[in-house]
ROSE-4610 file (N, C-alpha, C; in Angstrom, 1 decimal, always signed):
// ROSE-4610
residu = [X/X/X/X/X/X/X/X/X/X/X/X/X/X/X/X/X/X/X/X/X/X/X/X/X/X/X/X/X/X/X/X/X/X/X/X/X/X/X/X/X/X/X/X/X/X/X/X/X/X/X/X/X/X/X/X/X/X/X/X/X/X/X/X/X/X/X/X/X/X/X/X/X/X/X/X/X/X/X/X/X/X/X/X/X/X/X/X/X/X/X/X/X/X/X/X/X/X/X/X/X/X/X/X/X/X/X/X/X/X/X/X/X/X/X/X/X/X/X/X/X/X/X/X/X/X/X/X/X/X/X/X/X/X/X/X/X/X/X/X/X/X/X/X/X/X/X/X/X/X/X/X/X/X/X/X/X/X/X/X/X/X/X/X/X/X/X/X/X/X/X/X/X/X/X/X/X/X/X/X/X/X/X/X/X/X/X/X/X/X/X/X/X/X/X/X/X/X/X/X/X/X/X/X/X/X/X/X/X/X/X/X/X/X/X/X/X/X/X/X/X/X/X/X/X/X/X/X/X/X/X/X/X/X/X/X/X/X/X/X/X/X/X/X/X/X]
num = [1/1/1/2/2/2/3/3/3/4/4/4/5/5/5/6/6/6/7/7/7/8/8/8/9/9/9/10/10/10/11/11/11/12/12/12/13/13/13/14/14/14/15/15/15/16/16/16/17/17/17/18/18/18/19/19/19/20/20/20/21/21/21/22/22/22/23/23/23/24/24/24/25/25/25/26/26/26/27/27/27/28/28/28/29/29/29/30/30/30/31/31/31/32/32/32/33/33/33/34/34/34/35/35/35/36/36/36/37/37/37/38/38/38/39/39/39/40/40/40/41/41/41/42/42/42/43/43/43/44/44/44/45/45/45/46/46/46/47/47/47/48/48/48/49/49/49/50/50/50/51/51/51/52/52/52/53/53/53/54/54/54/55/55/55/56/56/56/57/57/57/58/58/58/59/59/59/60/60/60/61/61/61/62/62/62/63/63/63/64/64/64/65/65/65/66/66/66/67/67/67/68/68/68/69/69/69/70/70/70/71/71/71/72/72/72/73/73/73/74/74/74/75/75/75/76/76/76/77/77/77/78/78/78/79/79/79/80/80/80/81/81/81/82/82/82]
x = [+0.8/+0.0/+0.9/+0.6/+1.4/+0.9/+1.8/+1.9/+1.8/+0.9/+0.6/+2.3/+2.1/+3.6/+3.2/+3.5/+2.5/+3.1/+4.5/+5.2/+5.2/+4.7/+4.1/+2.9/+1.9/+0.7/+0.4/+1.7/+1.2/+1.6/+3.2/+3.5/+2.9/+1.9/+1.6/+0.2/-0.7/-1.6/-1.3/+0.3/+0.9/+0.9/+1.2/+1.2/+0.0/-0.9/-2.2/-2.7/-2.4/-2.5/-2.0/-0.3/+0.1/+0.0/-0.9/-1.4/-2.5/-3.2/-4.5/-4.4/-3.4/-3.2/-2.2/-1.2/-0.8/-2.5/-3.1/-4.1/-4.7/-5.3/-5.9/-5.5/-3.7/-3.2/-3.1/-3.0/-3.1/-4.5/-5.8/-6.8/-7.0/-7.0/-6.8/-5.9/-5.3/-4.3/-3.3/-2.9/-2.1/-1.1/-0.1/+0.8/+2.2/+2.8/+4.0/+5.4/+6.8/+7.3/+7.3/+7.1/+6.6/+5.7/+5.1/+4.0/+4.4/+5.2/+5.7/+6.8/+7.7/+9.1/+7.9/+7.1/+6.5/+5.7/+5.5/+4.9/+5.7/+6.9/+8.1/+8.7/+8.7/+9.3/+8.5/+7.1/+6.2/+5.5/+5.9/+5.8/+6.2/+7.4/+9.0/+9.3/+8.6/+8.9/+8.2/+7.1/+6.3/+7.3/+7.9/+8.4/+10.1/+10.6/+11.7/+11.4/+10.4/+10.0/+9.4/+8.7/+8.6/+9.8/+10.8/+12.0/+12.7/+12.5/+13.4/+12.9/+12.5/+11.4/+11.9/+13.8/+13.5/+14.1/+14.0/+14.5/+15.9/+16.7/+18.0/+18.7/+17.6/+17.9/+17.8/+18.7/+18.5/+18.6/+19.4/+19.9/+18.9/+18.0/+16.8/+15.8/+15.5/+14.7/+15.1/+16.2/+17.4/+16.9/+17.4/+16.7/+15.5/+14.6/+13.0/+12.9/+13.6/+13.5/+14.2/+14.8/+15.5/+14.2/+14.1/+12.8/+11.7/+11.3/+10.2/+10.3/+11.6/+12.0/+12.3/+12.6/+12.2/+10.8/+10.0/+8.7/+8.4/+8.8/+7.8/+8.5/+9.7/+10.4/+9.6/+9.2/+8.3/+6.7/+6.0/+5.2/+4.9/+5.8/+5.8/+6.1/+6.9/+7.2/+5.9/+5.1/+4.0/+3.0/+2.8/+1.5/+1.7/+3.2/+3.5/+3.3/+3.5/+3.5/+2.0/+1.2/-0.2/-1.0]
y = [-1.2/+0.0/+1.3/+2.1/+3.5/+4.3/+5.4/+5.8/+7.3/+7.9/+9.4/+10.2/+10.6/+12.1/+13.2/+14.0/+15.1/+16.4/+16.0/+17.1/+17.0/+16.1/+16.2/+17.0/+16.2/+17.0/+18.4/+18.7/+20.4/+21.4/+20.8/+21.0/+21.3/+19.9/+20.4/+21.5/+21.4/+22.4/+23.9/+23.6/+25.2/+25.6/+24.9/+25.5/+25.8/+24.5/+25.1/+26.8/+27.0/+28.5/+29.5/+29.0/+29.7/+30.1/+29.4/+29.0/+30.4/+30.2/+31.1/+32.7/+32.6/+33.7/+34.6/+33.7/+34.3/+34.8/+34.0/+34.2/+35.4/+35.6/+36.8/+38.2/+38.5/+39.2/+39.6/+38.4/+38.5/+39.1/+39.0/+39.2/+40.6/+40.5/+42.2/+43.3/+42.7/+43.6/+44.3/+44.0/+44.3/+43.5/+42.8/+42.0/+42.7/+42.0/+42.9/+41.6/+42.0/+41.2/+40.5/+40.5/+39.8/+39.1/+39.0/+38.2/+37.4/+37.4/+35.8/+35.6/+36.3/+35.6/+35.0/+35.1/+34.2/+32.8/+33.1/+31.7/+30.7/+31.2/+30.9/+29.7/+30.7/+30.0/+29.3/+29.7/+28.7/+27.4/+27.3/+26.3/+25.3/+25.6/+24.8/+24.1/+24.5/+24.3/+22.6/+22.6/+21.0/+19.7/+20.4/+19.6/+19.5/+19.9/+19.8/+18.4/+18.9/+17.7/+16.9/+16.8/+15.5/+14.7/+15.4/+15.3/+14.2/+15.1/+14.0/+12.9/+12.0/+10.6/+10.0/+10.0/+9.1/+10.1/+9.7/+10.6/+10.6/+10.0/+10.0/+10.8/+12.0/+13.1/+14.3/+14.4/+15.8/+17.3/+17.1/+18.4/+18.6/+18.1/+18.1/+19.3/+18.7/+19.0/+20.5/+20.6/+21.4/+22.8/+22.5/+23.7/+24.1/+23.4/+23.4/+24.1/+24.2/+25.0/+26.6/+26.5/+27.6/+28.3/+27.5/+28.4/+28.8/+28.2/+28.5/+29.4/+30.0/+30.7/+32.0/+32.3/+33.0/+33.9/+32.5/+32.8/+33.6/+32.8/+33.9/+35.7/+35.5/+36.6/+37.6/+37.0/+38.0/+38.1/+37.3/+37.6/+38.8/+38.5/+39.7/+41.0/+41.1/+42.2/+42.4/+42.0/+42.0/+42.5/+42.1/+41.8/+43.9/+44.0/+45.3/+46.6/+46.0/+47.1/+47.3/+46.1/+46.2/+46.7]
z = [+0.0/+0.0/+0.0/-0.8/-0.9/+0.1/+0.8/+1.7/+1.2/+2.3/+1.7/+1.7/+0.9/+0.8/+1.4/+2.7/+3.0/+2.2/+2.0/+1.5/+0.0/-1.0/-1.9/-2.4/-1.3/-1.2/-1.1/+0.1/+0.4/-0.7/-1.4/-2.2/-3.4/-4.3/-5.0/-5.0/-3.6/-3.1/-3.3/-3.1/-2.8/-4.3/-5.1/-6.8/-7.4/-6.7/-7.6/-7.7/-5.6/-5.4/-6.3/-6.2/-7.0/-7.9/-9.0/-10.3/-10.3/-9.1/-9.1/-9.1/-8.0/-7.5/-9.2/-9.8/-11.0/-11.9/-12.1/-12.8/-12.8/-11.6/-10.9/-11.4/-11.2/-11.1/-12.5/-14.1/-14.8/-15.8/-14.9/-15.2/-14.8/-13.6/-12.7/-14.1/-14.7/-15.3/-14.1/-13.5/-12.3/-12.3/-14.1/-14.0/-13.7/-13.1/-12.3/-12.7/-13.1/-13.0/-12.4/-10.7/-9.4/-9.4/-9.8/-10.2/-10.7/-12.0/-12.9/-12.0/-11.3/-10.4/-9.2/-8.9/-7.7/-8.6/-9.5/-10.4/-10.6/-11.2/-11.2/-10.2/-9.1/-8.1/-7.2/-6.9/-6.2/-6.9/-8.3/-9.1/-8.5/-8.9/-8.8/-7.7/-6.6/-5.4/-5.2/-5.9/-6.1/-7.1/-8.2/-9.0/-8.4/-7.8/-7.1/-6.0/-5.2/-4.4/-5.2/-6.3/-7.0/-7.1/-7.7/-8.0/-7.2/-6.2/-4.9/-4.2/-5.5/-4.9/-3.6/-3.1/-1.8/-1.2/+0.2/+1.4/+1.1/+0.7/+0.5/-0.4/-1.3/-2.3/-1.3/-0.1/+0.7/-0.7/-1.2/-2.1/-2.6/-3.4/-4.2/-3.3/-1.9/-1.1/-0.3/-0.4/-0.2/-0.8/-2.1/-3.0/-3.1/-2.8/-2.8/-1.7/-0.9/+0.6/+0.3/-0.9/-1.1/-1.8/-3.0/-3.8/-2.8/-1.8/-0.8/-0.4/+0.3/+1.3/-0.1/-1.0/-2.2/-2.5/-2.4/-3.1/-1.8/-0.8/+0.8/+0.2/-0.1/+0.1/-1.5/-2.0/-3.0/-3.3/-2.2/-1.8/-0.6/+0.2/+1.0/+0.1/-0.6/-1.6/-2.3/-2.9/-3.8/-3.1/-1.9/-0.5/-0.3/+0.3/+0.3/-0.5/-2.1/-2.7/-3.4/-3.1/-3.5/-2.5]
């Protein structure tokens, strides 16, 4: 029996957002380079952790914590200037 991935799951949850929230901003007409660098990077953050199918790919997961810590850092920027 396969075992849930929570860090998969949240993962790819976190993109869909991501997905939406680009959308919005694209509809609004309120597209901002910040806007595609947070699509960008809150994407990525799911397929990096896809990436790293076993526990034993720390670097994989590594980076995915890097792009995270990114995306927070241009959302707060975005959150601010809107």
């Amino acid at each position: 029996m396969k075992q849930d991935n929570i860090l998969k799951d949240k993962s790819y949850k976190f993109s869909v957002r991501i997905v939406k929230f680009y959308k919005f901003f694209s509809s609004q007409k309120n597209e901002y380079v910040i806007s595609k660098q947070i699509l960008r990077r809150g994407t990525s953050i799911g397929a990096m952790v896809e990436e790293a199918e076993s526990k034993a790919n720390f670097i994989q997961l590594s980076i995915a914590n890097k792009e995270a810590n990114e995306t927070h850092y241009w959302l707060r920027l975005i959150r601010t200037l809107s």
